[in-house]
MIFIPA-585083 format. One line per 4 residues: number of its first residue (from 0); their letters; for each residue x negated, y, z of N, C-alpha, C. Coordinates in pm, whole numbers. Atoms other than C-alpha are relative to their C-alpha. Layout:
<nodes>
NUM> A> X/Y/Z/X/Y/Z/X/Y/Z  ...
</nodes>
This chain:
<nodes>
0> XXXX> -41/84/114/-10560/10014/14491/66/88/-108  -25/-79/116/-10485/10175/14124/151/-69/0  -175/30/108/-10143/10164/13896/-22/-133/-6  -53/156/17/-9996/9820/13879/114/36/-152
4> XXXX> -76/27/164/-9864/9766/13447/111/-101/40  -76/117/-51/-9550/9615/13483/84/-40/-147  -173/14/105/-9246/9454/13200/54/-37/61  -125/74/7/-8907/9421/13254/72/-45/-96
8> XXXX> -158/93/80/-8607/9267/13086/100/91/111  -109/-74/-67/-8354/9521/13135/127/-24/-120  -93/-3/85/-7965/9539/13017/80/118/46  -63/-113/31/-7744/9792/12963/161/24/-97
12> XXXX> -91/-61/99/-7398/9903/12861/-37/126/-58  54/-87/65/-7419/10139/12623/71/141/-22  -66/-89/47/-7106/10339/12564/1/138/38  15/-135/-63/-7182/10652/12816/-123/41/-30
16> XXXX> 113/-53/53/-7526/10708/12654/-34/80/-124  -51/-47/124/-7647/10851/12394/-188/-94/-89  141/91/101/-7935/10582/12297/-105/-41/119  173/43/-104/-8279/10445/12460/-57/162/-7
20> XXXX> 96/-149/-22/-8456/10764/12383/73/117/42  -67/-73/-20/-8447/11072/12555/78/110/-63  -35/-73/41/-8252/11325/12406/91/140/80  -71/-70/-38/-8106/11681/12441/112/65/43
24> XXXX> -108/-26/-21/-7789/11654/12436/77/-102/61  -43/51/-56/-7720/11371/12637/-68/-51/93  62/40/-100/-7773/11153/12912/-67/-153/-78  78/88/42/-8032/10847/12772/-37/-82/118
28> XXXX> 39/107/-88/-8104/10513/12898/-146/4/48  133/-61/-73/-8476/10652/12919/-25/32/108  -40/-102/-172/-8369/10896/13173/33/-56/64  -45/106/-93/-8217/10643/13341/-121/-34/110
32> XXXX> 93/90/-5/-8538/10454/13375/-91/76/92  161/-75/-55/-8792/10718/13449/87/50/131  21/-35/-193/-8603/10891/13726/51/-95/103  11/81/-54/-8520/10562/13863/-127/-42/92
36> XXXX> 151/51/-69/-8882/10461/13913/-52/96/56  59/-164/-98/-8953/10813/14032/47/-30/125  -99/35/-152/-8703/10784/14295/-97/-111/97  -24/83/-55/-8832/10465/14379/-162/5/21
40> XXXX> 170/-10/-41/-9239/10529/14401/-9/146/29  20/-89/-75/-9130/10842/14566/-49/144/-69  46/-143/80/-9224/11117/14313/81/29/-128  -130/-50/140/-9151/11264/13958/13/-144/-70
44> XXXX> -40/144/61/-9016/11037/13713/-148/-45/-100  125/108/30/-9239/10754/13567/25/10/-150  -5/-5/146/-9299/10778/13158/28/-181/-24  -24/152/54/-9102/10429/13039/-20/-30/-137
48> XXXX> 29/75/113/-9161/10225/12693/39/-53/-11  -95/134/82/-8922/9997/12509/-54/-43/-101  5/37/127/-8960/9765/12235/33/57/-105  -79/-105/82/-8753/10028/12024/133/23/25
52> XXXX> -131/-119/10/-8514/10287/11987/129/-88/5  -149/15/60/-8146/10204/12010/123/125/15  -71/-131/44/-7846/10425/11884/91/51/137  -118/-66/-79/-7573/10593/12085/91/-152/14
56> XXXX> -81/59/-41/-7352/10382/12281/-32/-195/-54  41/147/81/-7531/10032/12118/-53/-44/138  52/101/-47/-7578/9750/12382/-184/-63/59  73/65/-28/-7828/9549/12566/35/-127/59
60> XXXX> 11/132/-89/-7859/9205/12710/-150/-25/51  138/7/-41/-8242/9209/12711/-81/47/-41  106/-101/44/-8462/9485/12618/-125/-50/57  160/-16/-59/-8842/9515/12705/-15/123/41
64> XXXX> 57/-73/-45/-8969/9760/12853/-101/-10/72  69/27/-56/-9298/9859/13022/-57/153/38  27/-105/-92/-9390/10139/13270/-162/-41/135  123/14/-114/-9685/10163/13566/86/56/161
68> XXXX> -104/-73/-156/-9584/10223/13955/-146/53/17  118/-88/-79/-9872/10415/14149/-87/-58/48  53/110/-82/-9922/10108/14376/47/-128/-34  -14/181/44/-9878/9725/14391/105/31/85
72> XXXX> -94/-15/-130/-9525/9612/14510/39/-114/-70  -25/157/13/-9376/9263/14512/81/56/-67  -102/-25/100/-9141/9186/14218/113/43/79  -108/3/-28/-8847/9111/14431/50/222/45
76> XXXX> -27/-132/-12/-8898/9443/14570/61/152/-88  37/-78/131/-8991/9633/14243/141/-12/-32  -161/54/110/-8613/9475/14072/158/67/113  -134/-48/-149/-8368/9535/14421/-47/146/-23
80> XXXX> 32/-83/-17/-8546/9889/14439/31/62/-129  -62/-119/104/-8493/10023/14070/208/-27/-39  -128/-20/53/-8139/9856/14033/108/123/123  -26/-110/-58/-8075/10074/14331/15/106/-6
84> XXXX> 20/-163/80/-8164/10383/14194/63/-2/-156  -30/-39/132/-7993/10283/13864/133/-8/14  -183/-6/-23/-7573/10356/13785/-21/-160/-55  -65/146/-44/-7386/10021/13789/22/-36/-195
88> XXXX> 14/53/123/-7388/10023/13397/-165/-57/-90  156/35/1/-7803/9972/13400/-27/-127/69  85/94/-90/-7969/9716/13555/-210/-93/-47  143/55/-7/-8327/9514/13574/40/-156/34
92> XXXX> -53/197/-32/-8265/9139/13543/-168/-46/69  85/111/-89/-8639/9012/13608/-99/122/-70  140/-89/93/-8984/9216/13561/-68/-75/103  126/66/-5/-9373/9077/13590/-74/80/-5
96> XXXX> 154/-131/11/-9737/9266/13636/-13/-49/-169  6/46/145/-9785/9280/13256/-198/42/-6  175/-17/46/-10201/9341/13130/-12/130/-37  40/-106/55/-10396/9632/13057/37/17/-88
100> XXXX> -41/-23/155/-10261/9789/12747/136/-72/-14  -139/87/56/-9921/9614/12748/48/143/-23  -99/-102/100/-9670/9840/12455/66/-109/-32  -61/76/81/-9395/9684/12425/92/57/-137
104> XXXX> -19/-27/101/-9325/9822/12113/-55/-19/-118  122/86/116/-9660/9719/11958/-4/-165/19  2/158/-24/-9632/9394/12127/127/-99/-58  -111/53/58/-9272/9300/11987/-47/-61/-115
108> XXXX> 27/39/120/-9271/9028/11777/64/9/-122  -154/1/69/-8908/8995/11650/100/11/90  -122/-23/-25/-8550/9112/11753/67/-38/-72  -154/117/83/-8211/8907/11754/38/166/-10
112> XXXX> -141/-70/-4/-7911/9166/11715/115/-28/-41  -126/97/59/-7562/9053/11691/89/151/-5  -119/-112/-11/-7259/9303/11601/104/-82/-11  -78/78/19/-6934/9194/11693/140/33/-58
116> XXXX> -128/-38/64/-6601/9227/11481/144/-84/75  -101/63/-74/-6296/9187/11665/142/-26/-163  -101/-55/132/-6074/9085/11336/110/-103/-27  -118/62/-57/-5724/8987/11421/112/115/-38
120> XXXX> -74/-154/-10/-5421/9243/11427/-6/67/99  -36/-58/-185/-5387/9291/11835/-129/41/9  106/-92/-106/-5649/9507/12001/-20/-98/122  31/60/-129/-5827/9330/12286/-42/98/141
124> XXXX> 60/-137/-124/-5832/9589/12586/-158/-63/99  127/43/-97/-6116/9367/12769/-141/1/-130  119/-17/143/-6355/9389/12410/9/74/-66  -74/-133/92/-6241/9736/12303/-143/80/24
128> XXXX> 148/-35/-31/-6613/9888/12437/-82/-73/-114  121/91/81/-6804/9599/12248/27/-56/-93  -92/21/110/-6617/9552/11963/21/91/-114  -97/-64/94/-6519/9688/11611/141/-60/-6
132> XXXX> -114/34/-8/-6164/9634/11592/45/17/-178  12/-12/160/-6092/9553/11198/134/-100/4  -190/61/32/-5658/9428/11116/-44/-86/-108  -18/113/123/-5715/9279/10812/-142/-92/-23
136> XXXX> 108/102/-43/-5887/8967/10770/-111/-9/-105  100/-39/32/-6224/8949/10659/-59/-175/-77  20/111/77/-6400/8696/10398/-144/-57/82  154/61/-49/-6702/8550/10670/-62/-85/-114
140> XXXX> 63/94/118/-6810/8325/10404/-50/78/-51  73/-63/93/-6841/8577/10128/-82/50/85  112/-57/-45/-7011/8828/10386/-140/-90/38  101/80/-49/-7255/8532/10518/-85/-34/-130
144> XXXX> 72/30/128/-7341/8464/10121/-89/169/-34  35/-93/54/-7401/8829/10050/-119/70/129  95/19/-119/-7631/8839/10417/-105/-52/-86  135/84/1/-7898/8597/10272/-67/59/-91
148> XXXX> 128/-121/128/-7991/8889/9974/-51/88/92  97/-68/-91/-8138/9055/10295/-69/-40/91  136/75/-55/-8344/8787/10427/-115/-19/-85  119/-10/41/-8689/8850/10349/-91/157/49
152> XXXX> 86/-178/-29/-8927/9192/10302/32/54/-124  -90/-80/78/-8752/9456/10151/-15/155/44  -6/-131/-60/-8765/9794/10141/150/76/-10  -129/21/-48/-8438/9858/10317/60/191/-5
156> XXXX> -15/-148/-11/-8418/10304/10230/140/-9/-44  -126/-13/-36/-8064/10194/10132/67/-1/158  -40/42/-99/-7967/10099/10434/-52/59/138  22/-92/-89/-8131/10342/10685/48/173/-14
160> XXXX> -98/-166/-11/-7983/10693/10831/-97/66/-93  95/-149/54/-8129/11027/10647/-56/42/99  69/-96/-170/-8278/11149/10975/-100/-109/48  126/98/-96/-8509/10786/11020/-135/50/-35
164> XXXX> 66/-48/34/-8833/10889/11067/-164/-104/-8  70/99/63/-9009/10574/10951/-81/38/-33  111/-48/135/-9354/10587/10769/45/-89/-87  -24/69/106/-9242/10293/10593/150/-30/-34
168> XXXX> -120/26/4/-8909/10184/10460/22/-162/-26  11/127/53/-9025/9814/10413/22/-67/146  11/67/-97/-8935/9597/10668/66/-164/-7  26/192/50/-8931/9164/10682/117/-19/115
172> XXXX> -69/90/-82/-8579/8994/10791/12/-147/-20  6/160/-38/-8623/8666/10928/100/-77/-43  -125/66/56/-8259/8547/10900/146/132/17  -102/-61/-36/-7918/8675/10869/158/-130/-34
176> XXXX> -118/123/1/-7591/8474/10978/131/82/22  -151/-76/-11/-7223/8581/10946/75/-126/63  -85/126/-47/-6966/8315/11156/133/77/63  -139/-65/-57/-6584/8348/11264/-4/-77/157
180> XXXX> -53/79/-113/-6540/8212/11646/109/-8/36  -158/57/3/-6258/8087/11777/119/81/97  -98/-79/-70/-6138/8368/11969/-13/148/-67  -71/-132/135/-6069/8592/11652/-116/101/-21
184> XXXX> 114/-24/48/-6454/8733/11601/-71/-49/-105  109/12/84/-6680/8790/11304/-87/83/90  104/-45/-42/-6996/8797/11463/-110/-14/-123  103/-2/50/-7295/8905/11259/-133/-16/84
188> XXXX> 121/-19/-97/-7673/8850/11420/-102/-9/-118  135/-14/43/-8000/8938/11274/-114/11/70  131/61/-118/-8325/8839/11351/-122/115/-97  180/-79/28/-8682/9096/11233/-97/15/69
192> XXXX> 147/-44/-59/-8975/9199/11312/-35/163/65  -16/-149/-9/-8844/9552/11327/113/38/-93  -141/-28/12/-8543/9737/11224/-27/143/-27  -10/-146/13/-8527/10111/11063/143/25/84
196> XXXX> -98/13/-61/-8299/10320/11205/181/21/-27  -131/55/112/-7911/10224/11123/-7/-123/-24  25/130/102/-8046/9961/10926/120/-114/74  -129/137/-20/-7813/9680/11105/152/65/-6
200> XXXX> -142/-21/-17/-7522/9879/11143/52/75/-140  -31/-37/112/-7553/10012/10786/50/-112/-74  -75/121/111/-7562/9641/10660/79/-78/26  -143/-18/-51/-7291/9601/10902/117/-3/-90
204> XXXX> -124/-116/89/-7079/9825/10723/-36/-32/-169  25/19/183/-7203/9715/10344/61/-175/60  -61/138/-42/-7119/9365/10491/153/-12/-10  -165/11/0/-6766/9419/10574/61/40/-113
208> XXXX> -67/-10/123/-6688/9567/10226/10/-101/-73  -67/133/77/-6773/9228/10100/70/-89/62  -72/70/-29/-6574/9081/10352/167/17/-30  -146/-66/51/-6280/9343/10245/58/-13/-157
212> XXXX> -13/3/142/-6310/9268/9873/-81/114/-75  48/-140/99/-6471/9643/9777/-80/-60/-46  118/44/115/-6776/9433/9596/-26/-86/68  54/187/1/-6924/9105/9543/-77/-4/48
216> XXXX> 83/50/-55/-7151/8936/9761/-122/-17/-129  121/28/128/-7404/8902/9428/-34/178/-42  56/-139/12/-7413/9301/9461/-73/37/84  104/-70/-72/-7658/9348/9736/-102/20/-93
220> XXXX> 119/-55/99/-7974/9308/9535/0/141/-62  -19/-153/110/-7830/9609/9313/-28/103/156  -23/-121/-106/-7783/9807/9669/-162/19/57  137/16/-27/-8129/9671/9774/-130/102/-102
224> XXXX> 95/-77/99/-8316/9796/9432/28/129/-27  -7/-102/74/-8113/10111/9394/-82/125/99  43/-49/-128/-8303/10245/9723/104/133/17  -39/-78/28/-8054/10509/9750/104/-21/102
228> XXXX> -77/66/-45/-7845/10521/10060/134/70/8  -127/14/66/-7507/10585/9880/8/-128/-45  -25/113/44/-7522/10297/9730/53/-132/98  -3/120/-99/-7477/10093/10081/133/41/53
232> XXXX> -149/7/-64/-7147/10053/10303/-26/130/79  -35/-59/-104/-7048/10325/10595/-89/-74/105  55/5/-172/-7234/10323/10918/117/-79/106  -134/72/-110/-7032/10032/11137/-23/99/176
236> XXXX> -11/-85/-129/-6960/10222/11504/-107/-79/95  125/24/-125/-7257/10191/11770/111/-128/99  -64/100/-76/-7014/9998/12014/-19/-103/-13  -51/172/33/-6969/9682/11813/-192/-64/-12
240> XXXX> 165/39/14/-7406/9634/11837/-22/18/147  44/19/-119/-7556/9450/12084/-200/-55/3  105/57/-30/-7968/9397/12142/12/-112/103  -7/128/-73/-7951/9031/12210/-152/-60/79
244> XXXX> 97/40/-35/-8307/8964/12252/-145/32/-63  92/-47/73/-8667/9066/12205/-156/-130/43  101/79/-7/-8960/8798/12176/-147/66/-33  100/-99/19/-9294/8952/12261/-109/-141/-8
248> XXXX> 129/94/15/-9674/8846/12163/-132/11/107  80/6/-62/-9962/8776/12328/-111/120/22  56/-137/0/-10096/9123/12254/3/74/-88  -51/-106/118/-10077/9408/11975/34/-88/-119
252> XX> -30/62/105/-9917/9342/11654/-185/33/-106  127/-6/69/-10261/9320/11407/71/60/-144
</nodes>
């Protein structure tokens, strides 16, 4: 019997990493993955695939991913067997035999992402990992007004790092919502189709200036048209971003 295509739904703290992809100078949730499944089908490590990249120390609740084992092996098996082989900040919530050709990266339809602002005076030691921690209080309203000049398709080159290595800089957001909850959080969440890279935690950080007063919610557009990324806020810290969720399609994006 050949390779068995599989997806999971994996999550992940983020803060001891240094991103989904592998890299040289740290330890990556990639690496995680592949010599997990190595370990666990008994050889070298297995080449894994995510829906996309995420930064240093940035969150999961439910990624995609999609890898091959050697042989056929019952789920239950497949899920007990890699969280085994993975540290106690990884895990594998549920995976399925996925189809010939499953990418979940081409197959992604749209990603939530929420970043969360802890913005109060006191420090919360149990949300100090997953959290920006911001003293002075913040205008959710204005930021939630000055959010909806970045729902649509836009070419977002303000708002991505110098180092993304995009072909395009255009990319279509679905929605964007700013709200205060009742245990002293501004949570932001955005919903696309795709995400340069930064891009949320840049408009993060251009967000909170209009929640701080530095400029008006009726100044994105200008930040939007000046493509120029000076013109946008500070890079908000990887911590306070979490991949909430990724909704896949029935087969490649067309």
């Amino acid at each position: 019997m050949g390779a068995t295509n599989w997806q999971a739904t994996v999550a992940w703290r983020g803060n001891a990493y240094v991103g989904w992809q592998r890299q040289p100078n740290g330890n990556s949730i990639q690496s995680e993955f592949e010599r997990a499944i190595g370990a666990l089908c008994g050889g070298d490590p297995v080449p894994v695939v995510a829906s996309g990249r995420t930064d240093s120390s940035v969150h999961a609740l439910a990624q995609i991913i999609g890898f091959k084992t050697p042989l056929p092996r019952e789920v239950r098996a497949l899920v007990e067997g890699l969280n085994h082989h993975l540290p106690d900040d990884i895990s594998v919530i549920e995976a399925k035999p996925a189809p010939e050709g499953f990418c979940p990266r081409r197959w992604a339809r749209r990603k939530l992402y929420r970043y969360r602002i802890l913005n109060r005076m006191g420090r919360c030691p149990f949300r100090r990992q997953y959290t920006w921690h911001i003293r002075e209080r913040l205008d959710e309203e204005a930021m939630h007004l000055a959010a909806q000049y970045l729902v649509g398709e836009h070419d977002f080159t303000s708002f991505r790092a110098a180092r993304c290595m995009a072909a395009s800089p255009v990319r279509k957001l679905i929605s964007a919502e700013v709200r205060r909850t009742e245990d002293g959080e501004v949570q932001l969440e955005f919903v696309g189709n795709g995400f340069l890279r930064h891009q949320v935690r840049v408009m993060t950080g251009t967000l909170v200036d209009v929640g701080r007063g530095y400029r008006p919610a009726d100044s994105i557009p200008q930040v939007l048209h000046s493509r120029h990324r000076d013109a946008a806020g500070a890079t908000s810290p990887g911590h306070g971003l979490t991949l909430v969720h990724v909704e896949m399609g029935d087969g490649p994006r067309v």
